[in-house]
N, C-alpha and C positions, 0 to 999 in steps of 0.2 A: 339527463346528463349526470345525475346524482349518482347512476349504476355504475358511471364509464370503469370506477376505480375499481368495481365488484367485478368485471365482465374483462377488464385488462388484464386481472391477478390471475381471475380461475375462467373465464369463457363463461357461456350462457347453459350448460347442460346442469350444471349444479345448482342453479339461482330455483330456487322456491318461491311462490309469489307472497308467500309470510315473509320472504326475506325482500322481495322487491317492495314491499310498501314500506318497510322496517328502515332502506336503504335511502330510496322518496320523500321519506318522512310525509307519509301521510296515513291514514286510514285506511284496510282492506276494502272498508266500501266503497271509497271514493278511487282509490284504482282500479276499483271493476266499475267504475262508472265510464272509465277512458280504454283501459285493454283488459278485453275476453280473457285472454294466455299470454305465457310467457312470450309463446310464439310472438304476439301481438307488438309486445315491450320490441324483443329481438328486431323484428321489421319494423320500430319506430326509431331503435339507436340508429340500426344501419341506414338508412334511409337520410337521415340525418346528417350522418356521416359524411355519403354520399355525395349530397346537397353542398356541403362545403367545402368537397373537395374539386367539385365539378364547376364551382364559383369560384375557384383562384384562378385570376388573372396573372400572368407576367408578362410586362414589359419587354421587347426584343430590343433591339435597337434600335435608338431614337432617330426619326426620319432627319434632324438639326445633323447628324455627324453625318461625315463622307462614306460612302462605300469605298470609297480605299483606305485599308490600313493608312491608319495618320502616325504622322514621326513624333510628335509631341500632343501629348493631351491638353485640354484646356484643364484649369480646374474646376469648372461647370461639368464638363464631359466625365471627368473623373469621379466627380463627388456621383453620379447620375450613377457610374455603374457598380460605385463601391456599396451606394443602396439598393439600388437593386438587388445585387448581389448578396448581399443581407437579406432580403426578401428572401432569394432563390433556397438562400442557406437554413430560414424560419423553416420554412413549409416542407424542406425535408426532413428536419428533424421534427414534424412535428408527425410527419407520417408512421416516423418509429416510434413516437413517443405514445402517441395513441392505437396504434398498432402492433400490440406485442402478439412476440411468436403465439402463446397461448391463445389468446383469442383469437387469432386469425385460422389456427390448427381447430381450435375445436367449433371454428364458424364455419368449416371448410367439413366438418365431419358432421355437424348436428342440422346445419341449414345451406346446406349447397351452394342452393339457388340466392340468398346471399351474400353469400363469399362469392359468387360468381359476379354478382350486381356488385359489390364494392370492388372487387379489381378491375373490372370495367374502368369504373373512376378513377381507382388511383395508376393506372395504367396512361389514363385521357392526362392525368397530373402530369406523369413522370414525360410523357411526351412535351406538356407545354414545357417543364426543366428543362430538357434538351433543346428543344428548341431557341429559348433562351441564352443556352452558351454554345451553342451555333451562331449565332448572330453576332455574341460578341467573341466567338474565333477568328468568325469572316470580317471584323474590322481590326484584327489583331489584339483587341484588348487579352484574351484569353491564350492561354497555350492552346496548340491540340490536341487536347486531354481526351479518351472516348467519355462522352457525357453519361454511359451506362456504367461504365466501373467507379465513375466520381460517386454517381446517387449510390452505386452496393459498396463502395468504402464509407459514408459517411455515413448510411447505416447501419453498417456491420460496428462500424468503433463507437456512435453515438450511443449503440445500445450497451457495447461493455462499459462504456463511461458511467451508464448508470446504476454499476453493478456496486453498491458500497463495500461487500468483499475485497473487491478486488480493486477499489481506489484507498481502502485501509490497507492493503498489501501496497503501496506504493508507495503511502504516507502524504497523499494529494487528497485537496476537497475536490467534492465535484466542481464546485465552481470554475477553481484553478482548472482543472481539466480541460471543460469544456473551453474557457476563454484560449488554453495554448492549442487546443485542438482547432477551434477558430481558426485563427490567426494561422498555422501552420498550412491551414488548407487556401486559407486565400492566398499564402504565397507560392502556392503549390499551383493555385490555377489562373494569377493576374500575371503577365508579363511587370516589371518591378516599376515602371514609369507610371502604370498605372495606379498603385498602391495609395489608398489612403489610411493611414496610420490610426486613423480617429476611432476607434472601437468603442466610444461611451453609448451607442446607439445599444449593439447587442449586449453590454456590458449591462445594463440595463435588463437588456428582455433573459438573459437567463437570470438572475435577482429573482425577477418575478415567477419565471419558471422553475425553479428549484422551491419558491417558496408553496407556488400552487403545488407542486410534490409532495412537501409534508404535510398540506393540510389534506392529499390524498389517505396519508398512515394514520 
């Protein structure tokens, strides 16, 4: 996991394995103790990958609520999907965030056959997401949003959000960003009955996620 930030920036064609032990912080012998080649490394990040992407869970709709759209929410009901919902919103930003264009272009040119194996997975992802706001369209908590233009808007702006260029042209931290960008999309996709206002949850996970950033530079 120590590469991810080497193989984010520039993909795995340019990694040296003087630079992969350098990266690991360990010993050139002791990485030829675990991977032959780089190849080796390459099919042990994605593999990885894979594994944790094929392991998210999300919750649909809890079997407690009615299958008919309900007039009024409880606030058990609400708080259930405004977390969830926070789940739904983690996991896709985390697919861009470890998934930049570069790597995925030069994983797609240098090793096919695993760029083929990790979109498998993030494809099985992006299905359980929709699935997920299918379920809460069908009890009305949700507009009906198509759930494929939600996942390629929130990827498409999560990634400019991360561009520092172009958040110093605005005069916005990333922070501020990300939190109006939040919020902006959950009113974009809760019916307003639904809303819970409370954001100290994510408020929280980007902190930590912007901090794991710099100690990526």
């Amino acid at each position: 996991m120590r590469l991810m930030p080497y193989v984010q920036k520039y993909g795995f064609s340019p990694l040296k394995m003087d630079d992969a032990a350098k990266y690991m912080d360990i010993s050139k012998a002791t990485m030829y103790k675990y991977f032959a080649s780089k190849d080796e490394i390459a099919e042990c990040i994605i593999d990885k990958f894979v594994l944790f992407v094929s392991n998210q869970m999300l919750s649909e709709a809890p079997p407690t609520l009615s299958p008919e759209p309900l007039s009024q929410p409880s606030a058990e009901e609400r708080k259930f999907y405004n977390e969830s919902f926070t789940q739904a919103f983690k996991l896709t930003i985390k697919l861009s965030f470890y998934l930049t264009d570069v790597l995925l272009q030069d994983l797609n040119t240098t090793y096919p056959n695993l760029s083929s194996k990790l979109g498998q997975a993030v494809e099985l992802c992006k299905n359980k997401l929709a699935d997920y706001f299918d379920s809460g369209i069908q009890l009305g908590v949700f507009y009906p949003i198509h759930t494929r233009i939600y996942l390629t808007q929130v990827d498409l702006v999560f990634r400019k959000l991360l561009d520092p260029k172009w958040l110093m042209l605005q005069n916005i931290t990333m922070k501020q960003a990300l939190m109006d960008f939040y919020k902006m999309v959950k009113h974009q996709v809760f019916y307003e009955k639904w809303i819970d206002e409370d954001d100290s949850a994510i408020d929280l996970y980007f902190d930590k996620m912007i901090a794991s950033m710099r100690a990526y530079d």
